[in-house]
C-alpha positions in Angstrom: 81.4 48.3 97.3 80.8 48.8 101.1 83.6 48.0 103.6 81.8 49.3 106.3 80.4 47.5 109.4 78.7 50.3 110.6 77.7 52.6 107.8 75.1 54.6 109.2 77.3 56.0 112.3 79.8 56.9 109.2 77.7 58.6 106.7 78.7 61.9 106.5 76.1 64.6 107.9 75.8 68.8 106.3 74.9 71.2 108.8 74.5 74.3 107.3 77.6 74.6 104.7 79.9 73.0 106.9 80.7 69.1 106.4 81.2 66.6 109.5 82.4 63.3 109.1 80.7 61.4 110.3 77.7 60.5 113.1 79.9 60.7 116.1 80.2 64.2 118.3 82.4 64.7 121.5 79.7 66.5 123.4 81.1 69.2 126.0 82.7 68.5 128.8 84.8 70.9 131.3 88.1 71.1 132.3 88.6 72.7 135.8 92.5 72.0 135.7 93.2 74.7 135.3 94.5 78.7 137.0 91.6 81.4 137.6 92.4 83.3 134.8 90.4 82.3 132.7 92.8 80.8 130.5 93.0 77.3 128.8 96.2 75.4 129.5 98.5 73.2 127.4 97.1 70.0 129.3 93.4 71.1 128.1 94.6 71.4 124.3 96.1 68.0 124.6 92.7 66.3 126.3 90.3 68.0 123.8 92.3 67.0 120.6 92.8 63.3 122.1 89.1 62.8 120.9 89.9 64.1 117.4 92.9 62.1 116.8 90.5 59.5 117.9 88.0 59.9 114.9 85.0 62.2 116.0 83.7 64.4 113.4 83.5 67.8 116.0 84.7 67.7 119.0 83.3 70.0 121.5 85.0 73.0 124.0 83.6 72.9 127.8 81.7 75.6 129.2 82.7 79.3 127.4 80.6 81.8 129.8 79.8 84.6 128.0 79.9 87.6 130.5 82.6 87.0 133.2 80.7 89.2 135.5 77.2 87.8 135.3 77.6 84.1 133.8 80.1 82.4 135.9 79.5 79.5 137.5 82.3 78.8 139.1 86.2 80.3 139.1 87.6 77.9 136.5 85.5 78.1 134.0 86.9 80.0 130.6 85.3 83.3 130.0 85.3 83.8 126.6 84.8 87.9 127.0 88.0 88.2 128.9 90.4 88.9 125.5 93.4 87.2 127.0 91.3 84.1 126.3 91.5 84.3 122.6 95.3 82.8 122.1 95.0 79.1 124.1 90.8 79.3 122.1 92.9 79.7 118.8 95.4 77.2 119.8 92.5 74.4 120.7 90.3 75.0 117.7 93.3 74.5 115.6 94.5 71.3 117.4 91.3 70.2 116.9 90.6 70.6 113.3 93.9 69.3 112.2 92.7 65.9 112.7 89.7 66.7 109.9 87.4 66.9 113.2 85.1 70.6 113.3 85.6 72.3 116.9 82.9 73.6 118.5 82.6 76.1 121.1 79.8 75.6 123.5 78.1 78.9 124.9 76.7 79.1 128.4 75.7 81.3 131.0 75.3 80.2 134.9 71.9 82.9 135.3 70.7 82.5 138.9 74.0 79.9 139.6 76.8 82.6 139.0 79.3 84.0 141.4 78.4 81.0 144.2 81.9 80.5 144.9 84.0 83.9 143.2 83.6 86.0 146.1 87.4 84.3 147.2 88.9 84.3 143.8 88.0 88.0 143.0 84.2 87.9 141.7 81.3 89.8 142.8 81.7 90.5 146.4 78.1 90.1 147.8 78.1 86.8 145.3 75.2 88.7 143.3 73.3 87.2 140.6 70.6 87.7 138.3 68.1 84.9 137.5 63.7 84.6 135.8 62.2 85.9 139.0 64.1 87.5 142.4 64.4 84.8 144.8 66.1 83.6 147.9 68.4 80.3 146.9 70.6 78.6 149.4 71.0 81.7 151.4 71.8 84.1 148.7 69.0 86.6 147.7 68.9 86.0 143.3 67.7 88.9 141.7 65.3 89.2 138.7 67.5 89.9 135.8 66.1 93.3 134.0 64.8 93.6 130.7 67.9 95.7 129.7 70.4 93.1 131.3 68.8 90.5 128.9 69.3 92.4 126.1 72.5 93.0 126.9 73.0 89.4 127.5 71.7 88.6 124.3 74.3 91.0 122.8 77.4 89.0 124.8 76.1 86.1 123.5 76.3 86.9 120.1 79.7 88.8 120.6 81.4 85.3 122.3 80.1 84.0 118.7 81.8 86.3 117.1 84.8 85.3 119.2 84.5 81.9 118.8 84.6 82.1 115.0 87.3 84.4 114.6 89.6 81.6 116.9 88.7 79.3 114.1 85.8 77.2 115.6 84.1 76.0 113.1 80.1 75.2 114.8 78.8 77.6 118.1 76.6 75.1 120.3 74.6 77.2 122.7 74.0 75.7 126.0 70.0 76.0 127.1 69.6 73.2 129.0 70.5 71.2 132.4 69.6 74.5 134.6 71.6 77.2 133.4 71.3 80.6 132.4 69.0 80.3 129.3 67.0 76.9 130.8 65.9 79.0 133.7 63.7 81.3 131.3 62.4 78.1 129.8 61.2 76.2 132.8 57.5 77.2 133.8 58.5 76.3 137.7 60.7 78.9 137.9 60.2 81.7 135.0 56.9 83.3 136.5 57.4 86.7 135.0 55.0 88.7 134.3 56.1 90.8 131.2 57.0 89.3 127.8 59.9 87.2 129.2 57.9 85.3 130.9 55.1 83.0 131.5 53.4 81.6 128.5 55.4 79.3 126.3 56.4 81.7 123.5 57.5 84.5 126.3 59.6 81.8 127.9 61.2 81.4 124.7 61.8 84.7 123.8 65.4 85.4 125.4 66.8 82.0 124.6 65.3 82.6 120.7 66.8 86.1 120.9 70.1 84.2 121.8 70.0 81.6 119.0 68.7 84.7 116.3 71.6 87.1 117.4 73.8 84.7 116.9 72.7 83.7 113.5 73.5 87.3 112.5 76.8 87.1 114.1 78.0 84.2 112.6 76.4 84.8 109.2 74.4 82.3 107.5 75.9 78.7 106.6 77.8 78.8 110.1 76.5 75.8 112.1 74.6 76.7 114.9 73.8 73.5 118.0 71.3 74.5 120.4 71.2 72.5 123.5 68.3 71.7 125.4 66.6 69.7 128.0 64.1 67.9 126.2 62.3 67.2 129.4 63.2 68.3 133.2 62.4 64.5 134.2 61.5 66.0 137.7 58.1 66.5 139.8 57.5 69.9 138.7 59.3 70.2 136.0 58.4 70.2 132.4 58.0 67.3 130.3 58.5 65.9 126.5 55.2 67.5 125.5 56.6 71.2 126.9 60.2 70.2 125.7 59.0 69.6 121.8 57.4 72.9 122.2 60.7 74.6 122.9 62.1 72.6 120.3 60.3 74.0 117.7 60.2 77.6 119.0 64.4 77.4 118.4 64.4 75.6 115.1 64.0 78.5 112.5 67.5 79.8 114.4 69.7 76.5 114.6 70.9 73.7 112.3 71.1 70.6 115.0 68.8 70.5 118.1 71.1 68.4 120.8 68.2 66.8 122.8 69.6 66.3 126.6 67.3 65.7 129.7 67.5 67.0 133.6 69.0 69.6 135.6 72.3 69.3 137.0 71.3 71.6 140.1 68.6 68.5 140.8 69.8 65.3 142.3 67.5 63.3 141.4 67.9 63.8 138.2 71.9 64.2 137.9 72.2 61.1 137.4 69.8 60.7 134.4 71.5 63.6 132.5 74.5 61.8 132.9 72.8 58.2 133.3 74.4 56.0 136.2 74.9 52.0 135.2 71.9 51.2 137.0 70.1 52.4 133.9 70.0 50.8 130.6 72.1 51.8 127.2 70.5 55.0 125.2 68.5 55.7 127.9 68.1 59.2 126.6 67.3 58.6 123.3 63.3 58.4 123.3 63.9 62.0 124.1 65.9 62.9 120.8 63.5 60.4 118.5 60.3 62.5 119.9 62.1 65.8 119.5 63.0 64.6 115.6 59.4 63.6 114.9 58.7 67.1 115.1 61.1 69.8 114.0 62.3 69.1 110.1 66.1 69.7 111.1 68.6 67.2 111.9 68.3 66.2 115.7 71.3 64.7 118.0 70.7 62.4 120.8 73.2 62.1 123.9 73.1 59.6 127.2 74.8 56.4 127.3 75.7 55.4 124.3 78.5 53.1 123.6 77.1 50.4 122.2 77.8 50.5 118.3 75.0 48.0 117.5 72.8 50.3 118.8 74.4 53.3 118.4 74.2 52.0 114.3 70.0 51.2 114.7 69.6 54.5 116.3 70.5 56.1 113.4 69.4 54.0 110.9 66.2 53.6 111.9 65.9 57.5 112.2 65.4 58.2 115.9 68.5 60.4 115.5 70.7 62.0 113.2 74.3 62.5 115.6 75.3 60.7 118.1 77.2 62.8 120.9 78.8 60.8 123.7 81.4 61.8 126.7 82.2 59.4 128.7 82.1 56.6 126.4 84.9 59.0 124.9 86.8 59.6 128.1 87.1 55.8 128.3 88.1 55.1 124.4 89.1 58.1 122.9 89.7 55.7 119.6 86.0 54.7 119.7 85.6 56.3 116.4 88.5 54.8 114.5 88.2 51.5 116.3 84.1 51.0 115.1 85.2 53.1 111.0 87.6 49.7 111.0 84.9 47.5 112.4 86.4 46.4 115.4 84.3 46.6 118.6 85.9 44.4 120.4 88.8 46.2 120.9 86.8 49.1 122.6 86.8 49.9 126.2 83.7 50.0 127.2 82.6 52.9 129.6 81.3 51.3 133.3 79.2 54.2 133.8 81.1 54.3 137.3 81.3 58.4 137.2 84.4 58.0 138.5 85.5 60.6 136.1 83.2 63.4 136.5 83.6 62.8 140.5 87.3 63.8 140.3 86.7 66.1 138.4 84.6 67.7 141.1 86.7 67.2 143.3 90.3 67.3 141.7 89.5 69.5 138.8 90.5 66.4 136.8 88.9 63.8 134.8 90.5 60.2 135.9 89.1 57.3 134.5 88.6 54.0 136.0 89.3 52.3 132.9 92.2 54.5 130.8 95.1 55.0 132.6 95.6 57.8 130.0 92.7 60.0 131.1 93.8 63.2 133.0 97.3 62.4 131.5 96.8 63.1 127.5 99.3 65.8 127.7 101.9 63.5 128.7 101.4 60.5 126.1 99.8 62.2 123.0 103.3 62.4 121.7 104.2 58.6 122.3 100.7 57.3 121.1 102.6 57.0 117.3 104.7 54.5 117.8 105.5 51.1 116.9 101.8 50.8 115.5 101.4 48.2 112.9 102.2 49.0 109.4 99.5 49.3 106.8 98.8 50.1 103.0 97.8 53.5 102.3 96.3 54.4 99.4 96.2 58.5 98.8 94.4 60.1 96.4 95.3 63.4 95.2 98.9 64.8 94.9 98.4 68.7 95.7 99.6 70.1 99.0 97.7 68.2 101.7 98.3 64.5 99.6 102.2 65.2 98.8 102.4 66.0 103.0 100.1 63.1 103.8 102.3 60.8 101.5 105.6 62.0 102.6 104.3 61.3 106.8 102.7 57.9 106.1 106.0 56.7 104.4 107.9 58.3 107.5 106.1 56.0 109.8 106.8 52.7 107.5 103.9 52.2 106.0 103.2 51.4 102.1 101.7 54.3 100.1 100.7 54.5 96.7 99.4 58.4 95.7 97.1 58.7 92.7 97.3 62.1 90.8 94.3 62.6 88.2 96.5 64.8 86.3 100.5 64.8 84.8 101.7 66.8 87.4 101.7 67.3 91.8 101.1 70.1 93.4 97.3 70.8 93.1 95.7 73.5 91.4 97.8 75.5 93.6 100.6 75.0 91.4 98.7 77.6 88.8 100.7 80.3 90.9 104.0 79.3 90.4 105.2 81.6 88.0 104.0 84.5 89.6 107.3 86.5 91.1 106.1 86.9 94.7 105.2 82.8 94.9 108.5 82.3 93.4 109.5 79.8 96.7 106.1 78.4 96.6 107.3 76.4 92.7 110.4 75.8 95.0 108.5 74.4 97.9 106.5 71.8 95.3 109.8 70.5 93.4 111.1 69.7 96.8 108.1 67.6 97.8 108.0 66.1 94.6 111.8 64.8 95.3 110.9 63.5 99.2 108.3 61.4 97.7 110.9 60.1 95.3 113.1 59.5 98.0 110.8 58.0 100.7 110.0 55.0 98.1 106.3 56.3 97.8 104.6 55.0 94.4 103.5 57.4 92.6 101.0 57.1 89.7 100.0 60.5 87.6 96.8 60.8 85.6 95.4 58.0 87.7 92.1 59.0 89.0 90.8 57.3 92.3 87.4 55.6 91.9 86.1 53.1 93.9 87.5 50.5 91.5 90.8 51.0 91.8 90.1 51.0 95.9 88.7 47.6 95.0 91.8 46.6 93.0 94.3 48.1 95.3 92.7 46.9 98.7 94.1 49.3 100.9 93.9 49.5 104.3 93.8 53.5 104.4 92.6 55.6 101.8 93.7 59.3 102.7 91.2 62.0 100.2 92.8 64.7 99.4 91.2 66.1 96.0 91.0 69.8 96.8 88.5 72.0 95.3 87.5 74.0 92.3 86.9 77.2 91.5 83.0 78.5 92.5 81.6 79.6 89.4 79.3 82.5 90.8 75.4 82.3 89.2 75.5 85.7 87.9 73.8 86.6 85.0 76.1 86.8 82.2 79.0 84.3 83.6 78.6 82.4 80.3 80.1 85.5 78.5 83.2 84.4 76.2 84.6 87.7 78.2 84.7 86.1 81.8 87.5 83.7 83.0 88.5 82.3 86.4 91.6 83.4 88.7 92.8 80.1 87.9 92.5 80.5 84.6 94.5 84.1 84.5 97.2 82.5 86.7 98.0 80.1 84.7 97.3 82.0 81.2 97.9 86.1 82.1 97.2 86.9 78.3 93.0 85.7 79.3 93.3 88.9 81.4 93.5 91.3 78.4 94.7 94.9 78.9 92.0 95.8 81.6 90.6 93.4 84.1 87.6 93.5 86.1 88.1 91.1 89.7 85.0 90.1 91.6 86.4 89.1 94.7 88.4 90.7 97.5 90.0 87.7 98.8 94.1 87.0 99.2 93.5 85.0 95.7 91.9 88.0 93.9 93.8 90.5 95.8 97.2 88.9 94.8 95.6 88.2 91.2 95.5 92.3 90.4 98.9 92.9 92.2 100.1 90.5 89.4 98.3 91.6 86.4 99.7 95.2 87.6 103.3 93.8 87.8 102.7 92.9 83.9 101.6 96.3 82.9 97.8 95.4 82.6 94.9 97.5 84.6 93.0 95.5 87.1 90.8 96.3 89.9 88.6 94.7 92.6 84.8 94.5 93.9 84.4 92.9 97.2 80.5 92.4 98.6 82.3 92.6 102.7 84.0 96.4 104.0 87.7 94.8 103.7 90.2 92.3 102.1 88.8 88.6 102.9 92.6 87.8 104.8 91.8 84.3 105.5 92.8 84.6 109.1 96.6 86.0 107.4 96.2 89.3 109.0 99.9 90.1 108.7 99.9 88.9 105.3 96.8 91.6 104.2 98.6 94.0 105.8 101.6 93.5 102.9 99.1 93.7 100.8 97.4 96.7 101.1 100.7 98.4 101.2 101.0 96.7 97.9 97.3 97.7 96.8 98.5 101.5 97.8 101.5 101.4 96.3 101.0 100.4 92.6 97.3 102.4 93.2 95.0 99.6 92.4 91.0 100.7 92.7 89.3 98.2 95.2 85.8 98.5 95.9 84.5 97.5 98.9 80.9 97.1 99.5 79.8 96.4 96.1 77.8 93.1 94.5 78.3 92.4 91.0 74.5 92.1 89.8 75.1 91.3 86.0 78.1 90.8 83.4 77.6 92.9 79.9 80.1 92.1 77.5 81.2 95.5 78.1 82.2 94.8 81.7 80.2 94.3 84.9 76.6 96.2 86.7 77.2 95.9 90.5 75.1 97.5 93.3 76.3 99.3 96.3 75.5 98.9 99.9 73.0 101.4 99.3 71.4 99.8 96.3 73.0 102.8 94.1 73.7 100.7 89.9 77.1 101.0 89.5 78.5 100.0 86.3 82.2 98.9 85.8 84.1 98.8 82.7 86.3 96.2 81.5 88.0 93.9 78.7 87.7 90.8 81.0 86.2 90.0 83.9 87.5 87.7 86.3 86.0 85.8 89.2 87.8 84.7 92.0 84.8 84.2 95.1 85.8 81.2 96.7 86.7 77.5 96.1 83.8 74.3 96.2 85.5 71.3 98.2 85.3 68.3 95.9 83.3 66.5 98.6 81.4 64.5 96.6 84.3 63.3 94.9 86.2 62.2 98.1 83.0 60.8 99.9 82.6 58.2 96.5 86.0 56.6 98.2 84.6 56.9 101.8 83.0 52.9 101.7 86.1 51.2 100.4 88.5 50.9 103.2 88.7 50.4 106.8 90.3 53.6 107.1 89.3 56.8 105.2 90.0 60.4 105.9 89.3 63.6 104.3 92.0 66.4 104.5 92.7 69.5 103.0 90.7 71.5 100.4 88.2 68.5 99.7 87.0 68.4 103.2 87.0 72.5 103.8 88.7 75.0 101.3 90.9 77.4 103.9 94.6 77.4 103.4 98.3 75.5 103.2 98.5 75.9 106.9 95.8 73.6 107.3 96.2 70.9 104.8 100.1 70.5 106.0 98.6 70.4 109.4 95.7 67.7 108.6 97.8 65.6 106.1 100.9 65.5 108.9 97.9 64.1 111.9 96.3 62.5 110.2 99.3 60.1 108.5 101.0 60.2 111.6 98.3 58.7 113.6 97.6 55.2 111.6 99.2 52.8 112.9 98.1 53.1 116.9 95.3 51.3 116.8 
């Protein structure tokens, strides 16, 4: 069963480990309203997560420069080294992903365009900046960046990665094209070098390559990485699609999706086919993305003009592209997404391609568009976008944490919800930890739900599986996954052993832990597991493969417990990989490679949780509407699956 007009555009898409929703990315775009302090304001949060209450699978940050000294293109951009920054980042990455979209944070650096304008605001006095070659541009004398103020750069880079992670952004897209910082290395016209940064292809490539491999190593594998590029300068002089395929596969082995843009926004003749005017035709751009994916073997997004969801839908199935990114088309229907997942394209607004939006911007630091009255105002009617929406059948599957919060909201705003639980009881494999003394209000915290759904009128049906069969029988309008995720069962010689058992296992039965316990796995589960098994009397101890606890962003929280881990002197051992189980106990390795063998009745794993993605996606074809929240769309914490399940619900009947 397939309820989907447009199936391709909602086929979900893998980019390294990390799941995305569907086909449809915000790309960047700035926001100059905004002090010269570098810091985000409450109006920015509120434009950004407009487009992931509309139904994009990532939605993308503007411009994060990299080195405030050296990268900044003008005063109000957001300079992600500057560490008062790192509160409003945190607040927009999380107002992003509690609508199930990924955030992104896109990293630039201005090169040879830095300090024009920062000589006023408090920037580099003689307006100095470092670009490929020394040269004289618009009066200013640009000065050939040294080979030790490219590593360095290199180094900032990956240290705004860093940054961006930490803040909970969940994919880095680094910015190589339209003529900044990186760019300039890779155009021929003006990276003349001599020495290894320069000149032939492979020496132009080297610093941007450096870029994308530094911050590979910062992110750690399985972290999406999006480079952007100009996938041909489209300007006498400049390079072509030939050159720009080049530099497309000289960045692959680093990156997980190659954004193919065109131009150079410091070029007016080409300004406009960057970001295409109306006098040129819908998916202008795209020949650029299909000849870029015909040679690199990783997915490949195309950008410019699109809006049209016919095309937008051939485009991808046809296999010219694998993500569509779009701006405007966003600026003027934020609810693009959710309008085309319920197959409903006439209710769109259509983008004009009038640039009126990008014109105040320039020249009122805000983006006005000639079609939503909304635009530039999201902060003052994201909180009255709720209401008086029609009423709809919502069918949620799953009754743990986020699907009890998803139920509860839904049936707050009127509409008819049905929850399916697969087993006799709600609350999610969470509720395993009930019993254990410290969680004591957590057991409280589930009854409680249990009763509002009671309450609210929701039907509830345990040890009711969804399939899509049910979906078919219950014809909902919504269906709302929320199915969690399993233990990961590591593949470690010897797992099969009658003496290994999960932390879920142990939680719910401590007697499986026997008198001495072996944990592999320093994260809040495993931690909290051997505080446990100590407050029965039993001996437990930990091997973690990182240097410290794994606090899951709960940094207070791992605090308590290492007082906890001091106090009742449990061994942790950070550092250490468990290589093989014995019956005996566990062979590990060091960071130095040194055999260490541990000794224990049981040993327990506790490395992580697999979304049940597969599970949820089976349900993804059989209603208009269908989200993913919680666990089953990214394993992380309560936090998030109250936050997701309370969006989510509360944004179905606007549209």
């Amino acid at each position: 069963m397939n309820r989907l007009r447009y199936p391709h555009i909602f086929e979900p898409i893998v980019l390294g480990r990390q799941l995305f929703q569907n086909r449809l990315f915000a790309a960047p775009t700035g926001y100059r309203n905004m002090t010269y302090d570098s810091i985000y304001p409450e109006e920015a949060l509120q434009y950004y997560r407009r487009k992931a209450m509309g139904g994009c699978a990532s939605v993308s940050s503007g411009e994060l420069i990299v080195d405030t000294a050296w990268g900044r293109g003008s005063p109000n951009q957001i300079c992600i080294d500057n560490p008062a920054c790192r509160i409003p980042l945190g607040k927009l990455a999380f107002a992003i992903s509690r609508y199930g979209a990924v955030p992104t944070a896109e990293l630039t650096h201005a090169g040879m365009y830095a300090n024009r304008t920062l000589a006023m605001f408090g920037g580099q006095s003689q307006g100095e900046a470092f670009g490929p070659v020394e040269m004289e541009l618009n009066g200013r004398l640009i000065r050939e960046m040294p080979e030790s103020m490219i590593e360095e750069t290199v180094g900032k880079f990956a240290e705004a990665a860093a940054t961006a992670k930490s803040c909970g952004f969940g994919m880095i897209l680094i910015h190589a094209g339209h003529g900044w910082g990186l760019h300039q290395f890779l155009s021929p016209s003006l990276n003349t070098r001599k020495d290894r940064w320069g000149g032939s292809l492979e020496n132009r490539c080297r610093y941007p390559a450096a870029v994308c491999e530094a911050v590979r190593k910062a992110v750690g594998p399985g972290f999406p990485i999006e480079v952007r590029i100009s996938a041909s300068e489209c300007y006498e002089g400049g390079y072509d699609i030939d050159e720009g395929v080049r530099i497309a596969r000289q960045l692959e082995p680093y990156v997980d999706l190659i954004h193919a843009s065109v131009g150079n926004h410091e070029v007016e003749e080409v300004m406009t086919v960057t970001h295409p005017s109306m006098f040129q035709p819908d998916g202008c751009n795209v020949k650029y993305a299909e000849a870029v994916k015909k040679a690199v073997s990783i997915p490949v997004a195309a950008v410019g003009a699109l809006g049209d969801p016919e095309q937008m839908e051939e485009i991808l199935a046809s296999g010219r592209a694998d993500v569509l990114e779009m701006a405007r088309s966003l600026i003027a229907d934020p609810d693009l997404p959710n309008k085309l997942r319920r197959g409903k394209p006439e209710e769109v607004r259509p983008c004009l391609r009038c640039l009126h939006c990008f014109s105040n911007q320039q020249l009122h630091g805000v983006k006005y568009c000639a079609v939503n009255p909304e635009s530039g105002h999201e902060h003052e009617t994201i909180h009255t976008l709720r209401q008086n929406g029609p009423r709809k059948k919502v069918l949620v599957a799953g009754g743990g944490i986020g699907g009890m919060e998803a139920a509860l909201t839904a049936a707050g705003f009127g509409h008819q919800v049905v929850l399916c639980e697969k087993t006799d009881a709600l609350g999610g494999s969470i509720r395993c930890e009930e019993s254990v003394p410290f969680k004591r209000k957590l057991g409280i915290y589930l009854r409680r739900q249990a009763l509002a759904l009671e309450k609210a009128g929701v039907e509830v049906r345990m040890n009711t599986p969804v399939t899509p069969e049910l979906a078919e029988a219950l014809q909902p309008d919504v269906i709302i996954a929320a199915l969690g995720a399993r233990p990961i069962r590591p593949a470690i010689p010897g797992i099969e052993g009658e003496n290994v058992v999960s932390a879920e296992e142990v939680y719910l039965h401590p007697e499986k832990a026997g008198d001495s316990a072996l944990i592999l796995g320093g994260g809040l589960v495993g931690v909290e597991l051997a505080i446990y098994l100590h407050m029965l009397g039993k001996r437990a101890e930990v091997v973690e493969m990182m240097d410290a606890i794994g606090d899951g962003g709960n940094i207070i929280h791992a605090s308590a417990l290492r007082v906890e881990i001091a106090r009742r002197g449990i061994p942790m051992h950070f550092g250490v990989r468990a290589g093989e189980i014995t019956p005996e106990g566990a062979v590990c390795r060091d960071r130095e490679g040194k055999t260490v063998f541990f000794p224990a009745e049981k040993v327990i794993y506790a490395v992580g949780q697999r979304p049940l993605q597969e599970d949820a996606l089976a349900l993804r074809s059989c209603a208009p509407e269908f989200y993913m929240i919680g666990d089953c769309l990214g394993a992380k914490n309560i936090a998030n699956a109250t936050a997701q399940a309370h969006d989510v619900a509360a944004n179905l009947g606007r549209i």
